[in-house]
C-alpha positions in Angstrom: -11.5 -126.2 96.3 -8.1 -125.5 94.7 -8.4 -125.3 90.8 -5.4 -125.6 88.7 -5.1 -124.5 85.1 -4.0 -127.4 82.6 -1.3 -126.4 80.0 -1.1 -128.6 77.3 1.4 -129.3 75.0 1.9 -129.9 71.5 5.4 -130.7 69.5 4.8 -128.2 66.5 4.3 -124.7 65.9 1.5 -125.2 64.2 -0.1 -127.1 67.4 1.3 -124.1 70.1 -0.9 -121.8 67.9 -4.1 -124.1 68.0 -3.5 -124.3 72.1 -3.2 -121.0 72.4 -6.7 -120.1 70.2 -8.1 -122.5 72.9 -7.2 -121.1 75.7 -7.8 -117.7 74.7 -11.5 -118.8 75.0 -11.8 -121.2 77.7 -9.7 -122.5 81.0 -9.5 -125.9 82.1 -9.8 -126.8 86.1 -10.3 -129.7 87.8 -12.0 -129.9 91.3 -10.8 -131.9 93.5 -13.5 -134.7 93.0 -12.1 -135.8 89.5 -14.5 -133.6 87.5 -13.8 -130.8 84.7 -15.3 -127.3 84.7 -14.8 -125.8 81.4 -14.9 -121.8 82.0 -15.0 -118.7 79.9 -11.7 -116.7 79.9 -13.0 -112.7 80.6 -11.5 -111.0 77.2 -9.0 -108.6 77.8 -10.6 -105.2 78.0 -10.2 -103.3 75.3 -8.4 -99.4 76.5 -10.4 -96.6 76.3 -9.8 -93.1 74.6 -11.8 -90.3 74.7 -11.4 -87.4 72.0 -12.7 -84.5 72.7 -13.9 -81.6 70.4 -13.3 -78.2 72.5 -14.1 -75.8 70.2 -18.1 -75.9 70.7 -17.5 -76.9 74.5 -15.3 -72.9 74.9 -18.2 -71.9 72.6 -21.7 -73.3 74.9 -19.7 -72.2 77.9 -19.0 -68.4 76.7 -23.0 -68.2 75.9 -23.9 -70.4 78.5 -22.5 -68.7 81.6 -25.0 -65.6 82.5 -22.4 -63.6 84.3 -19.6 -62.2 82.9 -16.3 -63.4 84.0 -13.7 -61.1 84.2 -10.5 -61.1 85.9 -9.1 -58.1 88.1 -6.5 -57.3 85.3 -9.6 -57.2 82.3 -9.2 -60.6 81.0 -12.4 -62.3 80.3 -12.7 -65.9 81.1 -16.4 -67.4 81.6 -15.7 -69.5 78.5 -13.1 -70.9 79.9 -14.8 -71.1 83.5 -16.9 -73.1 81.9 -14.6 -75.5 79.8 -12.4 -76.3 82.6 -15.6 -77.3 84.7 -16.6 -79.7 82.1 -12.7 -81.1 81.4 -13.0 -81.4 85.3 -15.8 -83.3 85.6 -14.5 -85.7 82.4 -11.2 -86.2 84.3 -13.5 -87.6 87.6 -15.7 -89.3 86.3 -15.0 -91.7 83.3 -12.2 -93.9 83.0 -10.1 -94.3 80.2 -6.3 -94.6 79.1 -5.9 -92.0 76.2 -7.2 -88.8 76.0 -6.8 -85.6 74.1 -9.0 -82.2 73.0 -8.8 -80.8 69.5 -9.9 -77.4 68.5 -10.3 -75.9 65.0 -7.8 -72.8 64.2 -8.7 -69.8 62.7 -7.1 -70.0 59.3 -9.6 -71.8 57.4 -10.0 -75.4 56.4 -9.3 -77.2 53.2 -13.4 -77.0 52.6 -13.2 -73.4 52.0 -10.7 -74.3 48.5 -13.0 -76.8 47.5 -16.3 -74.6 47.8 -15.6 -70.9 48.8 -18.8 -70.2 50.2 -18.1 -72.9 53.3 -19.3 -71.8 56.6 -19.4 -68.2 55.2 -22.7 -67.5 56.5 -21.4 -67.7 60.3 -21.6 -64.7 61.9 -17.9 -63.6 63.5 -17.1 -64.7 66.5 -16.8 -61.7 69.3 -12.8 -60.9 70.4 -13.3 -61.9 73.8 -14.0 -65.1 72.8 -11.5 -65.7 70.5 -9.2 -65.0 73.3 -10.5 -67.8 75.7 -10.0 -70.3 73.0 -6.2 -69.8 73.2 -7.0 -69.8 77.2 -8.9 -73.0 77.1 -6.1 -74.8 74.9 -3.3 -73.6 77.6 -5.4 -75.0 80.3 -5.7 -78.3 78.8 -2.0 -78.3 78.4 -1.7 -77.4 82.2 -4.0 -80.5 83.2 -1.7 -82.8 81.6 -4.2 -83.0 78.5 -2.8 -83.3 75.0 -4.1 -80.5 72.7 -4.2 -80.9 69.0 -4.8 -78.4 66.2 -3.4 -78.0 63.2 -4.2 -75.3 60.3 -6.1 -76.7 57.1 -8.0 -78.9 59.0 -10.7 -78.8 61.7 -11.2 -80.3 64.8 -13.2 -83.1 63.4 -10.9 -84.3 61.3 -8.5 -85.1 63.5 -11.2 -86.8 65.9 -11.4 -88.8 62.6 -7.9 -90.0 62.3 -7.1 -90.3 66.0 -10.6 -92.6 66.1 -9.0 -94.2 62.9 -5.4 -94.7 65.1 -7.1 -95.8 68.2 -9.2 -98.4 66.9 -6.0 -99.7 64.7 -4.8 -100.2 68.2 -7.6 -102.5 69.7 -9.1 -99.3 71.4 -12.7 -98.6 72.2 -13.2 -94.7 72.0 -15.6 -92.2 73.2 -16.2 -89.0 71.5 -17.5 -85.7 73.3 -19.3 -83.7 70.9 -22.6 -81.7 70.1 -21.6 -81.6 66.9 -23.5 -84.5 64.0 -20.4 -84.4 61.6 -18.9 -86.8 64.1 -22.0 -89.4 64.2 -20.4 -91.2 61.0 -17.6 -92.5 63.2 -19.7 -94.6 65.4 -19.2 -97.7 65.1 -18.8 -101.4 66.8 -16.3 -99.8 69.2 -16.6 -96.3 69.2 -19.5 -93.7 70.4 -20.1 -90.5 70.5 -21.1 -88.3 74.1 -23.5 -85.4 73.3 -23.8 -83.3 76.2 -26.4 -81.0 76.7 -28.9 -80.7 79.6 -29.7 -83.9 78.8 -26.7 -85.4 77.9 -26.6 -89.2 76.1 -24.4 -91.9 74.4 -25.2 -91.8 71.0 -24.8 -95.4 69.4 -25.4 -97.4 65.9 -28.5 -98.4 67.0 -29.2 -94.6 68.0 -27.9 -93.6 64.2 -30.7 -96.9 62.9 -33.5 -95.7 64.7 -32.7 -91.6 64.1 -31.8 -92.1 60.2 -32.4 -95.4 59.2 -29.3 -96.4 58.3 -25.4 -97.5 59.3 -23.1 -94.2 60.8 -21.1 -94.4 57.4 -23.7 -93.7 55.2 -24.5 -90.2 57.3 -22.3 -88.0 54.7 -23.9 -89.4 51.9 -27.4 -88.6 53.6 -26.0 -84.9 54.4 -24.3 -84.1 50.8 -28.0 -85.2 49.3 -30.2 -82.8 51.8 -27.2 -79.9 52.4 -26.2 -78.4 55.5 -27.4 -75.1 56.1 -25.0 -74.7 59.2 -22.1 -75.3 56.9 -23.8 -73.7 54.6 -23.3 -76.9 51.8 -26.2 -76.7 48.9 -27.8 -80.1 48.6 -30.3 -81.1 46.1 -33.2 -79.2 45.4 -36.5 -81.2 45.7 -35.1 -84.1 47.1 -36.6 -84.9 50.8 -35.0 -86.7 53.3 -37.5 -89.7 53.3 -36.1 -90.3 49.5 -33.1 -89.2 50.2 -32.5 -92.3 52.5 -34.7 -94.3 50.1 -31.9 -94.1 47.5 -29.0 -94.6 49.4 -30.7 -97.7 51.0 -30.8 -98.8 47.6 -27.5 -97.9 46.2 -25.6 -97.3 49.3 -23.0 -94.5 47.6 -23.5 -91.0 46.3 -21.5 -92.9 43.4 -23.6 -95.3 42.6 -26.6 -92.9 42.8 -24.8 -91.0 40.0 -24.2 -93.2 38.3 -27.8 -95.2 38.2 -29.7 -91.9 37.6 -31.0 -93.3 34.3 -32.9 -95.9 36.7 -34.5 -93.6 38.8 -37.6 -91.8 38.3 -37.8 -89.1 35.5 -38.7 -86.4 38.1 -35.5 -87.7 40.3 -33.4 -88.4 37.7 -33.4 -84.9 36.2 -32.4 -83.2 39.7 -29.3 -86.1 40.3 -28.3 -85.3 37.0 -28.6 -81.8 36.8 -26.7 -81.4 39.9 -24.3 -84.0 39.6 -21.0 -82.2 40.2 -22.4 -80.2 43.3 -23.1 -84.0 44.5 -19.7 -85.4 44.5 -18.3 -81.8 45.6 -20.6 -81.7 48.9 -19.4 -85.6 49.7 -16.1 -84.3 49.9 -17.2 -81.7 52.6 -19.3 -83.7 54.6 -16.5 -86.7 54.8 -14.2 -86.7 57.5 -10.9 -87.0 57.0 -9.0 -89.8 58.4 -5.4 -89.5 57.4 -3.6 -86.2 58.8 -0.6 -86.8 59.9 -0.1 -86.6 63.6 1.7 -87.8 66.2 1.4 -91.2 67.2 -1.6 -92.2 69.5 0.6 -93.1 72.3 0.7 -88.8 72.9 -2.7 -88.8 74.3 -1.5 -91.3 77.1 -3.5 -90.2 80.2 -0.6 -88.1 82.8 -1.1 -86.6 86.1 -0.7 -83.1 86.0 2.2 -80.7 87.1 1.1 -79.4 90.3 3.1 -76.2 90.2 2.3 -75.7 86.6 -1.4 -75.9 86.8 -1.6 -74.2 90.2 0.0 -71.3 88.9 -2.2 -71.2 85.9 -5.4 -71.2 88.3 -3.9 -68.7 90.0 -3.1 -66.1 87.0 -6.5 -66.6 85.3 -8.4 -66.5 89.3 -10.2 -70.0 88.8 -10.0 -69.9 92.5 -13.2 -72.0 93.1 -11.9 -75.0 90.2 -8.3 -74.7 92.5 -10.6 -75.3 95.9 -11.9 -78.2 94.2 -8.7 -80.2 93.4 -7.2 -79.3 97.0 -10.8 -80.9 98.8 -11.1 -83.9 95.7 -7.6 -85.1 94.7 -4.5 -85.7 96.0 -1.3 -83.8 96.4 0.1 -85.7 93.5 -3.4 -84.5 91.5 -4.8 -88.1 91.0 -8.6 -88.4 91.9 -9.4 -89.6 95.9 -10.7 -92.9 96.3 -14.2 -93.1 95.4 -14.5 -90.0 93.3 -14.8 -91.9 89.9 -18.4 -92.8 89.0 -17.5 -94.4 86.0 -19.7 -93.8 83.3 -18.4 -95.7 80.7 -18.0 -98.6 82.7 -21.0 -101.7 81.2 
């Protein structure tokens, strides 16, 4: 049977904008017997981005690899190696529109004005490492990838306000990460990758049934316990279990402050008493969302330079990674048919 789709129409404005809510929802079509079949219209599919945060993926891969990469002119590069395989697979295997890596720089963040001590409890990173991440940014640039950095901030700020941009445009984003600064960005349309051995989607739900409570509330949770990592004093005495109690309660570090005289005496005393290291430590553990970068249209997915990426390949002797595009993509570097598994398809 042939089904046509009825237009109506309506003589105001007013009316054309009704119609149209209706048929956004549902078609009309009529068999050829004289009956109607009222059907669902498919929603338009929301495009994808996927942020990536390549300073811990250079860093995994540099400890990760067993033996030492080295090219014949003394260059090391099994951080790299490594990076690249993981871009690679990302670039076969999921399907999305937008797509960018951001990396941390080495002049540090605005965090370290606010509380000196930030992060200053990390042990230095080794020289040939801080090397490959200058490598691993000019290899994303040669696979057609934009990379974003910028001094003052680190990379997960600006997976903050490109998630912020993204979902300003109607877009569902994926975030790859091992890093739980990022979890308070889930949301509706957004989720975060962690990958490991055992790599997973991490969801709200995941964030409910981990914590106990929505994504945003997770640097309110982390400002209350500390961060040892980031080295970011908490309060002393206070567990985790009331921790979340409280902000279950009073849902803000704010309100928490400012309802101390409610609380238990042996609580109160220890909100009170370290008030001001309370609001400071919610400033480091919240995200920024509004650096200004370029506009989200810059992480438009692009095919490669051939010439350009070969001849990077070729300098650095990722001779196995060049192998692989000649046998798995096309001349014009675009995946062969039937090499996308897509993962973040439903």
């Amino acid at each position: 049977n042939k089904h046509l789709i009825c237009k109506l129409k309506f003589p105001s404005s007013n009316m054309w904008t009704k119609n149209n809510q209706i048929l956004s929802k549902f078609s009309r079509s009529f068999s050829s017997k004289g009956k109607t079949v009222v059907t669902p219209v498919s929603p338009r599919p929301r495009p994808q981005t996927l942020l990536l945060d390549g300073t811990p993926m250079v860093f995994r891969s540099f400890y990760g690899i067993k033996t030492k990469l080295i090219t014949t002119t003394g260059i090391s590069t099994g951080g790299v190696y490594g990076y690249l395989k993981m871009l690679l697979k990302i670039m076969t295997e999921w399907n999305y529109e937008f797509i960018g890596v951001c990396f941390d720089t080495p002049v540090p963040s605005f965090r370290s004005q606010v509380l000196t001590t930030y992060k200053n409890n990390r042990l230095k990173a080794p020289k040939d490492l801080k090397e490959q991440f200058r490598l691993a940014q000019e290899g994303t640039i040669a696979f057609g990838i934009k990379c974003i950095s910028m001094n003052g901030f680190e990379a997960d700020d600006l997976i903050a306000t490109y998630t912020a941009r993204a979902l300003e445009k109607n877009h569902s984003v994926t975030i790859f990460s091992p890093d739980k600064d990022v979890y308070q960005l889930i949301g509706p349309n957004v989720n975060v990758y962690k990958p490991s051995k055992a790599p997973k989607i991490v969801d709200a739900t995941s964030i409910q049934n981990e914590f106990g409570m929505n994504p945003d509330k997770l640097p309110h949770l982390q400002a209350i316990l500390g961060d040892k990592v980031d080295n970011i004093p908490g309060i002393p005495g206070i567990s985790k279990k009331v921790a979340v109690s409280l902000l279950k309660e009073y849902g803000t570090v704010k309100n928490i402050i400012a309802s101390a005289t409610d609380l238990a005496p042996s609580i109160r005393d220890k909100i009170e008493s370290n008030a001001a290291s309370l609001e400071t430590a919610l400033s480091l553990t919240t995200l920024r969302n509004d650096i200004s970068l370029d506009d989200i249209s810059c992480l438009r997915k692009t095919v490669p330079d051939r010439a350009e990426l070969f001849d990077y390949l070729e300098r650095y002797e990722f001779f196995s990674i060049r192998q692989y595009l000649e046998k798995h993509f096309s001349e014009d570097l675009l995946p062969k048919k039937g090499n996308k598994k897509s993962k973040n398809e439903s």
